[in-house]
C-alpha positions as CSV (number, residue, x, y, z in Angstrom):
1,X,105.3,20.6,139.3
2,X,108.3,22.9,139.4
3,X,110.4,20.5,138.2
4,X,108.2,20.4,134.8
5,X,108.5,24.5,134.8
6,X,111.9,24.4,135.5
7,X,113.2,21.9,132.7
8,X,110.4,24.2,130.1
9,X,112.4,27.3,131.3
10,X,115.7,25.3,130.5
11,X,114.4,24.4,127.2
12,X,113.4,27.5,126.4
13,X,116.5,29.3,127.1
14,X,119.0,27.0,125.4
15,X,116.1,27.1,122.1
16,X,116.8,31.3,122.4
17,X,120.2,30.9,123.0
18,X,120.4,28.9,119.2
19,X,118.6,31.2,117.5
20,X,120.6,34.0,118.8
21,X,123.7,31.8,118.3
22,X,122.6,31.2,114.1
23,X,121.2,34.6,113.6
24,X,124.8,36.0,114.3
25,X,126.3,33.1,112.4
26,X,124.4,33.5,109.0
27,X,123.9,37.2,109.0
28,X,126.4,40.4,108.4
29,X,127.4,40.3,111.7
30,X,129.7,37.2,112.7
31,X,131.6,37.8,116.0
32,X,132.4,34.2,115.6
33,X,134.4,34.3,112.3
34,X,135.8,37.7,112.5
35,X,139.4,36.3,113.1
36,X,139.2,34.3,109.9
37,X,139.3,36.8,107.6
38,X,141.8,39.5,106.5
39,X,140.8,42.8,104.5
40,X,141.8,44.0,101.4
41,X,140.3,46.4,99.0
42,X,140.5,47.2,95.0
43,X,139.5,50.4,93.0
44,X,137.0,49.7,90.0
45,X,135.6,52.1,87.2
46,X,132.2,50.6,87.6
47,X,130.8,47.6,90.7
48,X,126.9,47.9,88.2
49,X,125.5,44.5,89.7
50,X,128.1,44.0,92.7
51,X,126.4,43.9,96.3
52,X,127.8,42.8,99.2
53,X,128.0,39.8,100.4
54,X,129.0,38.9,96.9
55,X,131.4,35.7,96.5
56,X,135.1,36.1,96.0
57,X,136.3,33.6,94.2
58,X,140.2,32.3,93.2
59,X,140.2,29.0,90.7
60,X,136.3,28.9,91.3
61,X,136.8,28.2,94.9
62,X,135.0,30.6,97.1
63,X,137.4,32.2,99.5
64,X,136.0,35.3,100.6
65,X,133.0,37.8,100.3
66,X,132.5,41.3,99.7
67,X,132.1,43.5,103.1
68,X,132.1,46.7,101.2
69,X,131.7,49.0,98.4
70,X,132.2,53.2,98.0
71,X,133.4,55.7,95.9
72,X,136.6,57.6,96.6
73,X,137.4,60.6,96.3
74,X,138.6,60.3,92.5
75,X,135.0,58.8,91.8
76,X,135.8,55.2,91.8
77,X,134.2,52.3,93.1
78,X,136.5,50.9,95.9
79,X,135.3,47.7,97.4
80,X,136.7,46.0,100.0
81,X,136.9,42.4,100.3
82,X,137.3,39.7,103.4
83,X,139.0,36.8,102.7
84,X,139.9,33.5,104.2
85,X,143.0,33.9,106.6
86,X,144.7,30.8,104.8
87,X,144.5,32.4,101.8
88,X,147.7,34.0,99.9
89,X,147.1,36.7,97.2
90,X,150.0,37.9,95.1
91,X,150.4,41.6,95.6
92,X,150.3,41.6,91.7
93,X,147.0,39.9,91.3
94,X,143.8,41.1,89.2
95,X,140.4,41.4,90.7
96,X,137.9,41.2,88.1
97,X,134.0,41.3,88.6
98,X,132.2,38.7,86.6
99,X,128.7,37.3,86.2
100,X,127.7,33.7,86.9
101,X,126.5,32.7,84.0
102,X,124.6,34.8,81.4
103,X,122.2,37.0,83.4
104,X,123.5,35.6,87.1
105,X,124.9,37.0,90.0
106,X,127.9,39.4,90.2
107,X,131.1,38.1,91.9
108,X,135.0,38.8,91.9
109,X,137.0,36.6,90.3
110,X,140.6,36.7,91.5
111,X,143.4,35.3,89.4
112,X,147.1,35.2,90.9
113,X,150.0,36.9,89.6
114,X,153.6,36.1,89.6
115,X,154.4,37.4,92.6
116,X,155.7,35.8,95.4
117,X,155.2,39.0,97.7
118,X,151.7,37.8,99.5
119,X,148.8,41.1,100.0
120,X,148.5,42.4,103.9
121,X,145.9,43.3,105.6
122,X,144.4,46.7,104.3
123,X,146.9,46.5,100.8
124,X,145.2,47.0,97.7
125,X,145.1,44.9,94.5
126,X,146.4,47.4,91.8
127,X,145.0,45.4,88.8
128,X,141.5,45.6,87.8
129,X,138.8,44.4,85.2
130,X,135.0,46.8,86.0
131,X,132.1,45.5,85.2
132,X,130.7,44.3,82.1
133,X,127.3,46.3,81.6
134,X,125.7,44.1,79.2
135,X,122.7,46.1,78.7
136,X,125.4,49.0,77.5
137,X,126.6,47.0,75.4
138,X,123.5,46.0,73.3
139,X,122.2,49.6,73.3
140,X,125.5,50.5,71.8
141,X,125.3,47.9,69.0
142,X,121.4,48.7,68.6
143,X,121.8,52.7,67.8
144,X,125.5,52.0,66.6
145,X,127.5,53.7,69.0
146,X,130.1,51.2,68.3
């Protein structure tokens, strides 16, 4: 008989220890996968639609995600961005937040410059494309405000 309890107790501990092990793994917090990412941050006039966890993307390949977004003191979105260790960003690179498809998801779309001078940990990308706020846009052509 407490050989039966004991292999349930067993059981149950390495079913909690998985749960605890893929709620860390899939969530905001990663203790696991902290070390494969670097930081780096760019300043936007407007982040309308960006949240984080957003995809960063280089060549449609995802290699990062957003960890971060805040206004500075000059009223400008500043969002900070963890990508893949293996990764190499030109220090003359463009950040620029785009929408998947029509109406989809926000994400930063990273295109490399001619640089060979690869970003640092905590260096910011200089060049920038905000938002497009498509409902703007059609109010704008609407009342003509063009």
């Amino acid at each position: 008989m407490k050989n039966k309890e004991f292999f349930v107790g067993l059981f149950l501990l390495a079913g909690f220890a998985a749960f605890v092990y893929a709620s860390l793994s899939f969530g905001e917090f990663s203790p696991f996968t902290a070390s494969r990412y670097y930081a780096v941050q760019a300043e936007f006039d407007s982040v309308s639609g960006l949240k984080v966890g957003a995809a960063v993307e280089m060549a449609g390949v995802p290699i990062g995600k957003v960890s971060k977004i805040a206004l500075n003191d000059d009223d400008r979105a500043v969002v900070e961005m963890q990508i893949e260790r293996g990764v190499r960003i030109s220090d003359d690179a463009l950040a620029a937040i785009r929408t998947q498809g029509l109406i989809g998801d926000k994400y930063i779309k990273i295109i490399q410059g001619g640089s060979d001078e690869p970003l640092a940990e905590g260096d910011v990308i200089i060049d920038t494309e905000s938002a497009i706020d498509l409902e703007e846009m059609i109010s704008k052509y609407i009342f003509g405000k063009v």
